[in-house]
N, C-alpha and C positions, 0 to 999 in steps of 0.2 A: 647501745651500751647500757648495762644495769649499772644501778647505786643505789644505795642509799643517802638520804636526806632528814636531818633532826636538827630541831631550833625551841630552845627554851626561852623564856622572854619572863620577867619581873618587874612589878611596877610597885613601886609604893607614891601615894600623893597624899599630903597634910594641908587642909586649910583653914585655919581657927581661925575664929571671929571676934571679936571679944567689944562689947561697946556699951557703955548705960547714958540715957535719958536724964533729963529735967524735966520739967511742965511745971508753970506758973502763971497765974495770971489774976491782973491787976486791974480789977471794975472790967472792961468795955475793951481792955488789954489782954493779948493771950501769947506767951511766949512758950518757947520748946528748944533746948539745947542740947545736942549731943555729941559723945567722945566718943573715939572706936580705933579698935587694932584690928589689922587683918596682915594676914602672912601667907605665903604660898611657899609648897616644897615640892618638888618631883626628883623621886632618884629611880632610877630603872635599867636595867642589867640583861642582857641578852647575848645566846650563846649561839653558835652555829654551826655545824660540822658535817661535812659529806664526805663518801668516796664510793669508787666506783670498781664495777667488777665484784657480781654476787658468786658467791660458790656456793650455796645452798638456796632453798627454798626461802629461808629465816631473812627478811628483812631488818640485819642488825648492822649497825657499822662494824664488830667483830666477825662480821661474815662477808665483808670487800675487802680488796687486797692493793686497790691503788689509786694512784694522785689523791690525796687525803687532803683536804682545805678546813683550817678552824680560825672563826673568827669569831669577836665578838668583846663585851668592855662593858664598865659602867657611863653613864652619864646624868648630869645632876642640874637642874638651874630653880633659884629663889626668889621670890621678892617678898617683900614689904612692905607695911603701909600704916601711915597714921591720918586719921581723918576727922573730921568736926564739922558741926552742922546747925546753926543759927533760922530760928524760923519766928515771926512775927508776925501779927496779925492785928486789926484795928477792927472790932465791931465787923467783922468779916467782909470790911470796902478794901482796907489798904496789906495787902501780904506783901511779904520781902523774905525770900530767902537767904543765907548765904552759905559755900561748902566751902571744903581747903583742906587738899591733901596733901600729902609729902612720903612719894613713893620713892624706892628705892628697887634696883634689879640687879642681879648678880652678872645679865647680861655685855654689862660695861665694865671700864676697868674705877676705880675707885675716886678717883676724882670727877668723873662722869656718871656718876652711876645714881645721885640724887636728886629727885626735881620737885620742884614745889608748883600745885595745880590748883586755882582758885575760881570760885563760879559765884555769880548772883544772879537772884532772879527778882521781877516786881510785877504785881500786879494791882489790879484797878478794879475791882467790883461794884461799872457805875451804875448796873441795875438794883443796887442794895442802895443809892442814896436817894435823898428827902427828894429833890429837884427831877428824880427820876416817877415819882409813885404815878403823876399822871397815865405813863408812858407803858407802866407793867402791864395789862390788860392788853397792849399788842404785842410789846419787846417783852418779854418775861427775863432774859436772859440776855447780858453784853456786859462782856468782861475783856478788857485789855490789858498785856502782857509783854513784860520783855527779859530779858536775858542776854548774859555773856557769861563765856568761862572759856576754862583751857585745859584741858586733857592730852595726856600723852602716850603715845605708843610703846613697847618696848621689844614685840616680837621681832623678830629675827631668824634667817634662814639657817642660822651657824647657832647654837648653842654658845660657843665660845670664838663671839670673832675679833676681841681682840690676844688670842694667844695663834703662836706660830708652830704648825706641830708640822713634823718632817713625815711626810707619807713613805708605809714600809711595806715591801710587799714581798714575801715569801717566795723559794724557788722561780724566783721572773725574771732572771738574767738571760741576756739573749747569746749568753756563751755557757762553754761547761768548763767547770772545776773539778778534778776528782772524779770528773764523771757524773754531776749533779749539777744543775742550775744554780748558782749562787742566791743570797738574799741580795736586794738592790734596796735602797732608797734615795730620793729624790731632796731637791731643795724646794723647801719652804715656800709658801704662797705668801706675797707681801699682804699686811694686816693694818687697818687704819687706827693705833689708841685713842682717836680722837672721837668715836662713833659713842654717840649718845643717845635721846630722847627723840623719838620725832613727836614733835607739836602739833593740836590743834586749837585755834582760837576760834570760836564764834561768838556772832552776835545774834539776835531773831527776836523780830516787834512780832505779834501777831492779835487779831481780834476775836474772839468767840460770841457768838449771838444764836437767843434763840424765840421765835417769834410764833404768832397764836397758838397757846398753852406748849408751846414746844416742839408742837408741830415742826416748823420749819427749823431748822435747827445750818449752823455753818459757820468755818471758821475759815482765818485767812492768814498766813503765813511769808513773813522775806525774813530770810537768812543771809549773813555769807558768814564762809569759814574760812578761814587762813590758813593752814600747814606749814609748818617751820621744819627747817631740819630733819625733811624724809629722806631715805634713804633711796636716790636714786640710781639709774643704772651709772656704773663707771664711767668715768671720763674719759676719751683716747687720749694718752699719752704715746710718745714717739718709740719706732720699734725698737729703738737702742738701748730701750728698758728691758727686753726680752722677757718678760714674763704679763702674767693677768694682771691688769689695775682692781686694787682694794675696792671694798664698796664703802663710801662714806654719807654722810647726811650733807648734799650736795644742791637739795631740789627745794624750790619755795614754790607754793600753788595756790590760787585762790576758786575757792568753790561756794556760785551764787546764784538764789534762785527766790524761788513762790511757791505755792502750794494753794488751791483753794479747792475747799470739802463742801458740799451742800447734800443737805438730807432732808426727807419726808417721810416722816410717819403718820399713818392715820387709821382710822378704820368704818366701814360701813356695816352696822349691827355687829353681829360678831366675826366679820371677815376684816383680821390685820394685814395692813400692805405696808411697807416702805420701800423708797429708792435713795440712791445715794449718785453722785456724782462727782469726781475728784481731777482734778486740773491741774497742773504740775510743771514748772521750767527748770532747769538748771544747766548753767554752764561753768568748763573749770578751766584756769587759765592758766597758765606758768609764768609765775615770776623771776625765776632762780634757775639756772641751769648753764654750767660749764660748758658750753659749746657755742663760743662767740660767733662763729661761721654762719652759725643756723642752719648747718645740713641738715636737711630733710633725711636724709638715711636715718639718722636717728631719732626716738622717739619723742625728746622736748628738746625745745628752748627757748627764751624768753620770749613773752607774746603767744606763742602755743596754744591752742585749745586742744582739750584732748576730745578725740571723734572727729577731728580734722579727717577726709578723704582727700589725699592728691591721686591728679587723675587727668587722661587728655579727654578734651573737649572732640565729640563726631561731627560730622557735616551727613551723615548719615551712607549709606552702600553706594557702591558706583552701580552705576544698570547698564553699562556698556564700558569698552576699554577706552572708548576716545573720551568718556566723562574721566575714566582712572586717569587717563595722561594728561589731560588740560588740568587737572586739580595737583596732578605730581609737578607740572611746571610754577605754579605757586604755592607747592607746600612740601617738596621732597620730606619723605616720609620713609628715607633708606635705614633711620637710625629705629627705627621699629621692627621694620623687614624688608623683606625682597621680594621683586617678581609679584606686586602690586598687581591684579587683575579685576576684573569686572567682578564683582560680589564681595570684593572686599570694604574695609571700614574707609574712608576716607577722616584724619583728621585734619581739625583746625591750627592753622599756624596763628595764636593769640599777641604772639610777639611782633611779628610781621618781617621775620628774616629771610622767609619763605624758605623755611627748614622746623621740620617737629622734630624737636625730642628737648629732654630736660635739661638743657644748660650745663650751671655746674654743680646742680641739685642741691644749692641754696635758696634761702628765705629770700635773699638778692638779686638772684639769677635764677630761675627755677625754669626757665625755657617757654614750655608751653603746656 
């Protein structure tokens, strides 16, 4: 079948900056303070239209003759931001920063919709002091450092999730009227007003060294981060609600690790070499999560790692049928499959009911 197909699309996006400085500093003292606005706009507008059945050459919608579909709207989302920023310094041993913001998103409803985001940082430059000068000629460089703060997210998969708009859709009736498809619309998707900010806290010590003339150079890193108020998947509610459960800010996680960097530059005459080597853990935990049961079917709940694999345990291939039926008399393996043969897997029953398969596919019961 011929048609034609056209779509326009408009974007406009604004994002001023606006912020001024201080700088002062007092003998062996050095300070720096600063204010700042920032604002974000998106508004963007897109059209759509097809139909079908050309009657000429002319690929134009004035030259199809049927099922005509046009769709399309504006859409808009804002934020805002006020921010400040405190920087300190002693004779370049002792720095301290501190930030603090206070953003705002159109994506919540008005009572949820402001949060306040604060960080510090310090550090320790103890190769710049007296009791270190022996030690510069190996250590050139070691600087210790730490920090916390808290940042938040505001994206979202809806534009506007919390308003309730009734889906409408054009000749989709599955009866005729007059001889045409009726317009149909549905009921409303429940919507959470409560959806706000998702959280991040962290904290992170870390050391920086760098030793003969900088040659060796490496640093050393532990974190962990907290997440408040993500937005996790829906909770099952009972089917006598008859529709989709809302998505709300439902999930708490903790994410903690290390980091350790090491490097080598050097050079023989004029040929430069370096290597680098970089070492890494992290694991993320769930603190928070509506699903008391701790079905496994679902993706978290509390105690959780994420990268968890559940999975049956082998005993490896049968090589004959009499090894498949001595091992099916202590581990039926019917809740897998059937008609168990020689080259099949044979699993481990880990529970010892001399029966595999997963229980009641909880954190409690998880079978084998």
């Amino acid at each position: 079948v011929s048609g034609v197909y056209e779509y326009a699309y408009k974007s406009n996006y604004f994002n001023p900056n606006f912020y001024t400085d201080y700088t002062r500093a007092f003998g062996d003292h050095n300070m720096k303070v600063m204010l700042g606005y920032q604002s974000e706009w998106l508004h963007q507008r897109s059209f759509t239209a097809q139909q079908k059945n050309m009657i000429s050459g002319i690929p134009t919608l004035n030259t199809t003759t049927s099922d005509p579909s046009v769709t399309g709207g504006p859409a808009t989302w804002s934020t805002a931001g006020f921010f400040g920023r405190l920087n300190y310094d002693y004779k370049g041993r002792y720095l301290f920063e501190a930030n603090l913001r206070y953003d705002g998103s159109s994506r919540f409803t008005r009572e949820k919709r402001w949060n306040l985001f604060p960080s510090f940082s310090f550090g320790w430059n103890i190769a710049q002091e007296g009791f270190w000068a022996s030690m510069q000629k190996h250590i050139n460089t070691l600087k210790l450092r730490a920090s916390w703060g808290q940042l938040g997210n505001q994206n979202t998969d809806n534009w506007y999730p919390f308003y309730q708009t009734i889906p409408y859709k054009t000749k989709n009736g599955n009866w005729l009227v007059n001889g045409q498809k009726p317009n149909v619309a549905e009921d409303p998707a429940l919507i959470s007003a409560l959806l706000t900010w998702e959280k991040n806290r962290t904290w992170e010590i870390g050391l920086d060294w760098g030793a003969f003339n900088n040659r060796l150079t490496g640093s050393f890193d532990y974190f962990q981060r907290k997440t408040f108020d993500m937005v996790g998947p829906a909770p099952e509610l009972p089917d006598v609600l008859g529709t989709a459960v809302p998505n709300v800010n439902n999930l708490d996680m903790t994410s903690k690790g290390w980091e350790l960097t090491l490097g080598w530059r050097d050079h023989i005459n004029d040929f430069f070499y370096g290597a680098d080597l970089m070492l890494s853990d992290n694991q993320v935990v769930i603190d928070r999560y509506p699903n008391a049961a701790k079905d496994l079917s679902q993706t978290y709940y509390k105690g959780a790692h994420l990268g968890d694999i559940w999975g049956y345990v082998t005993e490896g291939m049968a090589k004959t049928q009499e090894e498949m039926d001595a091992h099916l008399k202590n581990a039926n393996q019917d809740a897998l499959g059937s008609n168990w043969r020689a080259g099949d897997i044979m699993y481990k029953d880990l529970n010892g009911d001399k029966k595999v398969n997963s229980g009641k596919s909880t954190y409690d019961d998880m079978g084998d």
